[in-house]
N, C-alpha and C positions, 0 to 999 in steps of 0.2 A: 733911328739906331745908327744909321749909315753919318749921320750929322755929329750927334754924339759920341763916337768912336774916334773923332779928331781931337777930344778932350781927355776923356777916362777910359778904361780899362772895361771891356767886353761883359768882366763880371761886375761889375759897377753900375754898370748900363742894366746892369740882370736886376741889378738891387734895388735901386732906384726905380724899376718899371713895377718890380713887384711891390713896394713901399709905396709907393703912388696909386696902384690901382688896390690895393689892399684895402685904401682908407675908404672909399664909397661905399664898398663891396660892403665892409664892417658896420656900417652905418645902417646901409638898405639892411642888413640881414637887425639891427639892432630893432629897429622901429617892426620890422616884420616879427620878430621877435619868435627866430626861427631857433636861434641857438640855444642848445640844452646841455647840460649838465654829462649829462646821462652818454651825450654823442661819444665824450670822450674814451670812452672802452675801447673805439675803434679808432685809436690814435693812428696804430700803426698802416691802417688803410692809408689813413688822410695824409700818413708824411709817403709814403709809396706813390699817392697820387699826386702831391707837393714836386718829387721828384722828375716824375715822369711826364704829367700833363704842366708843370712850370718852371722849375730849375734846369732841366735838362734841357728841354723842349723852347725854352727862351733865351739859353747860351748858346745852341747850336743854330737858332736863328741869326740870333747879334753877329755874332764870329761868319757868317754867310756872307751876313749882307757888309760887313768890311772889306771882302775879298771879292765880293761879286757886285756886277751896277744892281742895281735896287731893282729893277724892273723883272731881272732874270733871277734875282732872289724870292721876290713875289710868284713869278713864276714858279719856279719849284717848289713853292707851301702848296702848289694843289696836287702837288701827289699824296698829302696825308691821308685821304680816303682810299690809295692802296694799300698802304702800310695797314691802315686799320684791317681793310677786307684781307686781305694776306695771312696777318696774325688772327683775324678771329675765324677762319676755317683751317686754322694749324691748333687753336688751344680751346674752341665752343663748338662743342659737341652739335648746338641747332642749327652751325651755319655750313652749308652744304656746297664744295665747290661745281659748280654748274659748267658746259663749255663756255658759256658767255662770261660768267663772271671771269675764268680764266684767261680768256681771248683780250678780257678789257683790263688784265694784269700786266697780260705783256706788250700791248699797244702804250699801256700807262708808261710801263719802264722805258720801254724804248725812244718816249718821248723825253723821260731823265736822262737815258744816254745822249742824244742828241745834242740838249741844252747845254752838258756839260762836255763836250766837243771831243768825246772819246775815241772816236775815230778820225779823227785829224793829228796831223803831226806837227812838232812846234810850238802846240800848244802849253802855254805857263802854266807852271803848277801851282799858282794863284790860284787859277781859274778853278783847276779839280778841287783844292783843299778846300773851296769858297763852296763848291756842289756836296763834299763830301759833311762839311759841318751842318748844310741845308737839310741833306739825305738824315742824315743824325737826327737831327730835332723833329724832321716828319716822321723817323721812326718813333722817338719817344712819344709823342703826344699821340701817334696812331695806336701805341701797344698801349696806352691809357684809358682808351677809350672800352678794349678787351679787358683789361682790368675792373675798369668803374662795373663793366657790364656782370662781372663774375660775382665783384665781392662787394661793392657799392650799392648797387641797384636793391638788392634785396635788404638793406637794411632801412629804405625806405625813409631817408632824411631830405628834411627840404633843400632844393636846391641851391638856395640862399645859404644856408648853412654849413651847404657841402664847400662851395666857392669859399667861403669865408677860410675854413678851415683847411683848405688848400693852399690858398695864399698865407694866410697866418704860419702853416709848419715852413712853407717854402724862405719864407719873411726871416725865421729864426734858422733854420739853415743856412740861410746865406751869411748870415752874422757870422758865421763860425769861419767860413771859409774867401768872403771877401778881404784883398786887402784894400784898404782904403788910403791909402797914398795917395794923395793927389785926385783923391773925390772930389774936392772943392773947387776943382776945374771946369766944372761946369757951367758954374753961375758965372763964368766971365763972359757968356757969351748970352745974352739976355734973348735972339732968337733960338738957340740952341735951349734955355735953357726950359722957355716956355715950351718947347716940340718933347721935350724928356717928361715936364711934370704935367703938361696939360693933355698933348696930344697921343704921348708912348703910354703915360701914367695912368691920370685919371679916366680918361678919355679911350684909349686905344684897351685898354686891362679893364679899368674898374667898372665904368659905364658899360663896356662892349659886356662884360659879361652878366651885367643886370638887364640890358634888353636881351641879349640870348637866352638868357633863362625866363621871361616875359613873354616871347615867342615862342618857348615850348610849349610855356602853359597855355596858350591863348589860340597859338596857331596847330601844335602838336610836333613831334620830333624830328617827324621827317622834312617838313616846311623850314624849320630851323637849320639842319644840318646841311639845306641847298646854301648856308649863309658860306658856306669853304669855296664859292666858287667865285666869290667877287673878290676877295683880298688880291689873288693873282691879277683880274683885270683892271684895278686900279691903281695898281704899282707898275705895273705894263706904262699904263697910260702917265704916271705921275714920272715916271722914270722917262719919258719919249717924248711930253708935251710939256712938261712943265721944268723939271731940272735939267734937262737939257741930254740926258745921257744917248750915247750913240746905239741903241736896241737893231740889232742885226732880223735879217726874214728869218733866217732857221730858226731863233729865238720866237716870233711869234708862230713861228710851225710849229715847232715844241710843245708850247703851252696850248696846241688845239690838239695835239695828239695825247696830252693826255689829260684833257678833259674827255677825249673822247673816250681813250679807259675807263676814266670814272663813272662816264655817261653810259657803258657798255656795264660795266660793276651796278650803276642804281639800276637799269634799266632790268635785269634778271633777277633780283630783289621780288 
């Protein structure tokens, strides 16, 4: 994302990751032969869910990591398991706020304040707008998940299906509202362009999300949803050892504080 932002436009970047991993996703579900006719009743779930767990949720990442080093943008996607627990003891009736789950709400946040250097003076407002787009997209794709669980879950469609049709509405949404100026900028840069359509695209969207749902089935929901916990620690590591970026201590104190929220949130589950 942080590579491709030196060529196109943030919503471009949206379009292209969702058009790329669209095509596997469609395939797997074509062969699995998940998709029905009949799913479409509940369009309007599916573009709800388009919006929230991919349009929104994948602008506010991009627009992050332009403004922030990559390592501390990674870092901040592992607060989306607060967002999630926050919203679904504010709008699900079954989920119960506990001391612990609360105690591992505000250890979590604290560890966002931190990262985004709110109590420091002088600091650019790069920095915050770069936390604040980050905060955005972990809210959307957390308040998705309260969603799928409300109005999704019970209509009891294959996973394969649901994907399909999430990316599919998001796919045609973005059509209406990208502009495409200078989209063609990408392919000048043949590593840039392989990291958008293999690694962001196919790879990062379309595959990631046929073995996540491959792991629910196999392994069960909660074995899959420990997967939010490596995306931070490998962008940590890929932003510190490998691109070279200068990753400050409070930034890896950050990102233990609020794992530890979340580990404080799973742990009273």
């Amino acid at each position: 994302m942080k590579m491709a932002s030196e060529y196109i436009s943030s919503m471009q970047i949206v379009f292209y990751r969702v058009l790329f991993g669209f095509i596997p996703v469609l395939l797997y579900a074509l062969i699995s032969k998940s998709i029905k006719i009949g799913h479409f009743k509940h369009s309007i779930h599916f573009f709800v869910m388009s919006l929230l767990a991919t349009s929104v949720y994948y602008y506010g990442f991009v627009k992050g990591s332009t403004l922030l080093l990559s390592g501390v943008a990674g870092a901040l996607s592992g607060s989306i398991p607060l967002f999630a627990f926050l919203l679904a003891i504010t709008f699900l009736k079954d989920e119960r706020a506990t001391p612990h789950k609360i105690l591992g709400v505000v250890i979590g946040f604290a560890g966002v304040l931190v990262i985004a250097r709110v109590f420091e003076q002088g600091v650019g407002g790069s920095n915050f707008e770069g936390v604040a787009y980050m905060v955005a997209g972990a809210l959307s794709v957390g308040s998705s998940f309260v969603y799928a669980r409300r109005f999704i879950s019970p209509l009891n469609i294959p996973a394969a299906a649901l994907t399909t049709y999430q990316l599919g509405f998001a796919l045609v949404s973005l059509l209406f509202v990208t502009n495409f100026d200078g989209a063609n900028a990408i392919w000048a840069n043949m590593h840039t362009t392989l990291g958008m359509v293999l690694g962001l695209g196919l790879l990062g969207t379309g595959l990631a999300y046929i073995i996540y749902y491959y792991i629910v089935e196999t392994l069960g929901a909660v074995t899959a949803s420990s997967a939010t916990y490596i995306p931070p620690v490998v962008a940590l590591f890929i932003g510190a050892f490998i691109v070279g970026e200068h990753i400050e201590l409070i930034d890896y104190v950050s990102t233990l504080i609020i794992f530890a929220g979340v580990f404080l949130i799973k742990k009273a589950r």
